[in-house]
N, C-alpha and C positions, 0 to 999 in steps of 0.2 A: 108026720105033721106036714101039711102045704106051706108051702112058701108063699111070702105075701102077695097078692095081687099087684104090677106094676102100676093097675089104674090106683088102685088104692091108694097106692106108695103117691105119687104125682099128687092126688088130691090133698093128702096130709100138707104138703111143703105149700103148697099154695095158700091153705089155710093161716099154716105159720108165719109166710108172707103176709100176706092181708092183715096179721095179728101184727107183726112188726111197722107195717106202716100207717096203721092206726094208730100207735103208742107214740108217732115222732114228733107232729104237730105240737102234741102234749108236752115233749121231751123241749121241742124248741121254745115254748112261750113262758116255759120255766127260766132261761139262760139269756140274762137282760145284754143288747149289743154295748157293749165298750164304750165310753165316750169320747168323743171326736177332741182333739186337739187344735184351739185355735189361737191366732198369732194375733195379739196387740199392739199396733204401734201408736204413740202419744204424739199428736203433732202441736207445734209451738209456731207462733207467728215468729219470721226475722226478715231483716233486709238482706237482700239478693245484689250482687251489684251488676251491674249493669255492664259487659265486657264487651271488646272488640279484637279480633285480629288482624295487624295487619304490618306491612312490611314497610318499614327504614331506612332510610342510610345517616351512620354517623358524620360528625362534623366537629371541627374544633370548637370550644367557644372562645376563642381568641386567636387571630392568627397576625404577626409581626414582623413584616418582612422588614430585614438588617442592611442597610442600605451606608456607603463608605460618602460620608457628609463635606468628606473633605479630598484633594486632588491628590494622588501619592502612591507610591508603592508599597505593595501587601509584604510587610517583612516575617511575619508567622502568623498560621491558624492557632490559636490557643488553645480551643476546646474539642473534644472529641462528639467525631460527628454519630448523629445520632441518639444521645445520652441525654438528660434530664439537667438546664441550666437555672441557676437561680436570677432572678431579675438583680442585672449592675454588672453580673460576671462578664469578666473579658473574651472575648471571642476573640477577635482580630488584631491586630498590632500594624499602622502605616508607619511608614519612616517618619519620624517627629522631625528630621535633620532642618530641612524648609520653613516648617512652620514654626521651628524655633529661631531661625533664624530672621523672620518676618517678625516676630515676638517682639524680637530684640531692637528690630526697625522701628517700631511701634513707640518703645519706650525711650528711644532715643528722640523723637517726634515731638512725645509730651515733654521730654524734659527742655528742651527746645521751644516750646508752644510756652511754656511756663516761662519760662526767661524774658521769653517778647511780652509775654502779660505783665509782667513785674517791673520791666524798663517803661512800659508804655504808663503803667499808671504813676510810676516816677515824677515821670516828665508832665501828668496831666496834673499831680499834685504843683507841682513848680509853675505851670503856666498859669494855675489858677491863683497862687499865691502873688505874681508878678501883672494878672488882669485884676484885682482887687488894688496895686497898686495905679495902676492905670499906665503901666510898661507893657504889653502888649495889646494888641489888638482882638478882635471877639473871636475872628475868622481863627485865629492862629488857635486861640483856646479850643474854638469847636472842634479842629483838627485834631488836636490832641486828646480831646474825651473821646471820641470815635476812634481813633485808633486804639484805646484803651478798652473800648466793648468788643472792637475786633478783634484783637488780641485773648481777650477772654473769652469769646467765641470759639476763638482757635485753639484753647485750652481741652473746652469743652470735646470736639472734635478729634483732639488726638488721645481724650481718654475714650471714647466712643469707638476707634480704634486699636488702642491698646485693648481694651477687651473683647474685641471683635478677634484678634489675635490670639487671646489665653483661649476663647472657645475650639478657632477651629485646632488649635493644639493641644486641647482635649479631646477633640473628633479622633485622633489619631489614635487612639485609645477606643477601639469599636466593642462598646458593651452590648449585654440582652436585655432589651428593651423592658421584656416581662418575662416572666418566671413559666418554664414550658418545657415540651423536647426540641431542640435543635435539630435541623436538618442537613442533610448535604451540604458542602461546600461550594459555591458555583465559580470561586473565583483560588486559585493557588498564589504560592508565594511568589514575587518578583512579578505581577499584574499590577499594570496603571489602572488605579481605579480612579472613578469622582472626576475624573479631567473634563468632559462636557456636559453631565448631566449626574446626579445620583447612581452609583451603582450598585448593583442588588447581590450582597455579598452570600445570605444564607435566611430561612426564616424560624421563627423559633412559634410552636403550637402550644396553643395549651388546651389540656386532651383532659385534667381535673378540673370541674364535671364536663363531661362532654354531652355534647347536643348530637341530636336522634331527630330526623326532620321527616314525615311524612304526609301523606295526606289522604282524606276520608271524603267519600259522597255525601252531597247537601243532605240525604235521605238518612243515611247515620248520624249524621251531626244534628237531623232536627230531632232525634230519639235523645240524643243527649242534653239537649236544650230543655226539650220536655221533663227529664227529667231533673235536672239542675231547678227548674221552674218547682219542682215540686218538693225540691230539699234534697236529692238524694243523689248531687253530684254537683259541681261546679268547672264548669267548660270551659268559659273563660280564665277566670282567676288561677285554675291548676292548684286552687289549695284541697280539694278532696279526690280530684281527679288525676287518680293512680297511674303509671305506669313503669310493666313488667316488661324485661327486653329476655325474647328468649334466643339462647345462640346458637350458632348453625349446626352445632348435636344435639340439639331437642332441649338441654336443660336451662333453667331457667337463671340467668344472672342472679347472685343475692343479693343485690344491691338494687332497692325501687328506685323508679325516677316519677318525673311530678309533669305536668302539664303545663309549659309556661307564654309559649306565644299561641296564637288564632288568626289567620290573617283576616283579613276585613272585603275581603273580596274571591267570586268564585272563578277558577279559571274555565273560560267560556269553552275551551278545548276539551277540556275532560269533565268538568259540573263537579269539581271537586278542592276542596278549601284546605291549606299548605297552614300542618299545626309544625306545631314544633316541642318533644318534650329537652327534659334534660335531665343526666341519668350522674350518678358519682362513679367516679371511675379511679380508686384509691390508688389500684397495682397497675395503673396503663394495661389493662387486659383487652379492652375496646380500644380499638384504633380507629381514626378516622378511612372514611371511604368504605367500611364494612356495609355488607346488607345484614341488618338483622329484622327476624320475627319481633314485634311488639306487643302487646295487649294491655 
């Protein structure tokens, strides 16, 4: 038997070929494509607010500088410097020795001032008791009620005195004005303080809430105006108008602050208008003179 012809052989496979891809068309339009998977999202109107960043420096919002009201030496510092004082606490201690001894002056004065009051109108009862008799003369009477106004004048005067005294002997006793942290010391003990003029013993902050002072271009502030106009902030007033203080590692205080001053004028140097918020500062973590991030 002959073995098959190779054209032969070739011609079958081709055939088979041509037979295979006539069938695929057919194969494919049987086999429907998959269906595509698509993403829904639902959008919802809301208000957007309206942000800014920009950079602060804090501030006390009260600051009290301690000043010795009366002339003396510092006989102890009382409070520790530094530290958190309550408004009346004592701070400083003068020698009372002086001013209790001027005290003493004082009342010695009035009781003195009272006596000439008490004899004078003695004698003005007498003189007018003996001019209704027509025993003395008018002149002599007039003398007499007038020294009786002066004398009670003089009354007046040394109690004006007397308690011009019990004050500055309470000065000597140097409390904190208001409730805050106290600072450095600027004056030690056995220092003449008060002899020419007031002297500036220490000052006390108060740093609960503390103010955050910066300031924005007229071109930001009229976006917020605009919007304030439209309900959807208030710039002035600082009752919707939010502020976040962030600190110098990125994260953000948890404590917001509010918007409270605006000034009324733009500074010609920069074209930029000096806001001022204020922020609650519970644990003193904001110190004054900080620069912080705001928004």
């Amino acid at each position: 038997m002959k073995p098959l012809c190779p054209r032969w052989f070739a011609l079958g496979c081709t055939a088979l070929w041509l037979v295979a891809c006539g069938k695929s068309p057919q194969h494919a339009q049987q086999t429907p494509p998959p269906t595509p998977e698509v993403a829904v999202v639902t959008v919802h109107p809301r208000s957007v607010p309206l942000t800014r960043d920009l950079v602060g420096r804090l501030a006390p919002t009260r600051v009290a500088q301690v000043r010795a009201r009366v002339a003396g030496v510092i006989l102890k510092r009382v409070y520790t410097e530094g530290t958190d004082v309550k408004q009346g606490q004592v701070l400083f201690r003068i020698d009372p020795a002086p001013l209790k001894a001027a005290l003493n002056a004082q009342q010695a004065a009035l009781a003195q001032a009272q006596a000439n009051a008490t004899n004078a109108a003695i004698t003005a009862r007498r003189y007018r008791a003996l001019f209704a008799k027509g025993l003395l003369s008018r002149q002599d009477l007039d003398t007499a009620q007038a020294n009786q106004r002066t004398t009670a004048a003089a009354v007046q005067q040394a109690r004006a005195n007397l308690e011009t005294a019990k004050l500055n002997l309470s000065y000597a006793t140097v409390t904190a004005p208001i409730a805050g942290r106290a600072g450095r010391a600027l004056v030690t003990e056995g220092a003449l303080v008060g002899q020419d003029s007031p002297t500036e013993l220490t000052t006390v902050e108060q740093i609960d809430p503390i103010y955050v002072n910066f300031s924005q271009s007229t071109a930001q502030l009229e976006q917020l105006q605009q919007a304030a106009a439209q309900g959807k902030a208030a710039v002035h007033s600082g009752a919707r108008t939010g502020l976040q203080v962030i600190l110098p590692d990125g994260r953000p205080y948890p404590h917001a602050g509010k918007l409270d001053f605006s000034d009324l004028a733009v500074d010609p140097d920069t074209g930029t208008v000096s806001l001022r918020g204020i922020v609650p500062n519970p644990n003193h973590r904001l110190l004054p003179g900080m620069f912080v991030n705001i928004r």
